[in-house]
C-alpha beads as a LAMMPS data file, in Angstrom:
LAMMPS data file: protein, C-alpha beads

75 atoms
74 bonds

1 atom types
1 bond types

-500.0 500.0 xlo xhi
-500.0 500.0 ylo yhi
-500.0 500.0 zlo zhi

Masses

1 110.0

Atoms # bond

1 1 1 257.566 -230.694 -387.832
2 1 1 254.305 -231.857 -385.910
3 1 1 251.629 -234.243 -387.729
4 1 1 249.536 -231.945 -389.248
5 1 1 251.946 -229.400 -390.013
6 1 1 253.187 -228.109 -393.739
7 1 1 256.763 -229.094 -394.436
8 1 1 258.531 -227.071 -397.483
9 1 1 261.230 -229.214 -399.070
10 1 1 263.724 -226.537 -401.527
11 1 1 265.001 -228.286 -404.761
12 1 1 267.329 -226.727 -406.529
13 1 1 268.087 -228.600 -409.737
14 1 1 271.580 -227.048 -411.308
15 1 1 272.968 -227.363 -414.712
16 1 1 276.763 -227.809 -414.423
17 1 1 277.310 -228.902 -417.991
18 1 1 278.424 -226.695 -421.211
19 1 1 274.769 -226.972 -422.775
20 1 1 271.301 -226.688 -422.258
21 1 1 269.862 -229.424 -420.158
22 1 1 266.011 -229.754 -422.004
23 1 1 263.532 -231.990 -420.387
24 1 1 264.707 -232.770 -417.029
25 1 1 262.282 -234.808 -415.294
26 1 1 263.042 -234.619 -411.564
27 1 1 260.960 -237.082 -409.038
28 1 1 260.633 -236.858 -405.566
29 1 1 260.262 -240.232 -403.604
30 1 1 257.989 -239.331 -400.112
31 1 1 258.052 -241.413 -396.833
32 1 1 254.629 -242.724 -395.786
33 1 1 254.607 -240.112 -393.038
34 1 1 254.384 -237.486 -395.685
35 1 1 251.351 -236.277 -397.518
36 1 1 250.558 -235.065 -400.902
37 1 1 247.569 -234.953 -402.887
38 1 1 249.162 -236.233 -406.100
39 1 1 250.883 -239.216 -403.793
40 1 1 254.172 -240.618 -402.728
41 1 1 255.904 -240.114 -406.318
42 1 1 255.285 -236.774 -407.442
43 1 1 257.514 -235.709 -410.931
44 1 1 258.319 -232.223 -412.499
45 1 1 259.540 -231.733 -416.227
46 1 1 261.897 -228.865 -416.481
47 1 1 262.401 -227.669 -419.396
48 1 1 265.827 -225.295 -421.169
49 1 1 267.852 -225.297 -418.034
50 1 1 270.750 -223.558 -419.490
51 1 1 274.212 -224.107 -418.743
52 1 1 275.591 -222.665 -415.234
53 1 1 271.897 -221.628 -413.871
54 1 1 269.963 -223.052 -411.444
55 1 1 266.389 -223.458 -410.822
56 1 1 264.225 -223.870 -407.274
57 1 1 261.388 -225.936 -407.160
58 1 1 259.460 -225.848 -403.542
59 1 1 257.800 -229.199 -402.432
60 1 1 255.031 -228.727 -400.027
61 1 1 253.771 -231.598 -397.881
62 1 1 251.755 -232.145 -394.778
63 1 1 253.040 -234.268 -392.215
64 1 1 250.715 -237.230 -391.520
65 1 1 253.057 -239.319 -388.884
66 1 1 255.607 -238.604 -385.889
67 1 1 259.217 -240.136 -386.247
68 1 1 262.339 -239.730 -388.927
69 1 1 260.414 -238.750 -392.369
70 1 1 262.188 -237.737 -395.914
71 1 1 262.090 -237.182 -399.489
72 1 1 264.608 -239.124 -401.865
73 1 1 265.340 -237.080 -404.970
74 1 1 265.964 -238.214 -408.629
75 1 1 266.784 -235.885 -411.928

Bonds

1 1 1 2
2 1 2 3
3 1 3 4
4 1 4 5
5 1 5 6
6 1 6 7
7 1 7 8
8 1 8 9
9 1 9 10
10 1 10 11
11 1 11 12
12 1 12 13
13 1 13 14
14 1 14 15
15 1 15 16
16 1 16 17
17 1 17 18
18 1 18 19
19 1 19 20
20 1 20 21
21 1 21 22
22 1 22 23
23 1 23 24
24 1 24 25
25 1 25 26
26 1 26 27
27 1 27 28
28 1 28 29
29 1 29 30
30 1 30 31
31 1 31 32
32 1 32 33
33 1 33 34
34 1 34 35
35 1 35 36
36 1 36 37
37 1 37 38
38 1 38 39
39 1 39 40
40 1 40 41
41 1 41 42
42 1 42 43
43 1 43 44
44 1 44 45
45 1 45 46
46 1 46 47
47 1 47 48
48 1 48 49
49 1 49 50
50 1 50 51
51 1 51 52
52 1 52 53
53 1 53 54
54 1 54 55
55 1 55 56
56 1 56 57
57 1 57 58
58 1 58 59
59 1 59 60
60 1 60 61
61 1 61 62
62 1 62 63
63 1 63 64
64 1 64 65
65 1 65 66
66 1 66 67
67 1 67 68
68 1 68 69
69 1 69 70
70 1 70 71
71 1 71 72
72 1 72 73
73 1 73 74
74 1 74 75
């Protein structure tokens, strides 16, 4: 991506367990190059992820800086 441009990050947050997974808080970590109104940390509650599904979650972001940028996930 180019400064200035929107980059989508796709989370997928899976339940691999035999029961419901309630309350998952998931929180994405941004690099300073990245931009997002709410900041740097931003964190989702999901809530009744039952067992064997999977759920997306798209992260948009502006890019604010040129070089190497990411976003380090947590659940």
């Amino acid at each position: 991506a180019r400064v200035g441009d929107e980059v989508v990050f796709t989370i997928r947050v899976s339940n691999s367990g035999t029961g419901t997974a309630g309350r998952v808080l998931v929180r994405a970590t941004l690099t300073d190059g990245l931009h997002r109104p709410e900041g740097t940390v931003i964190e989702a509650e999901l809530r009744d992820l039952p067992p064997g599904e999977s759920k997306p979650v798209a992260l948009r972001v502006v890019a604010t800086k040129a070089g190497p940028q990411s976003c380090t996930l947590t659940a």
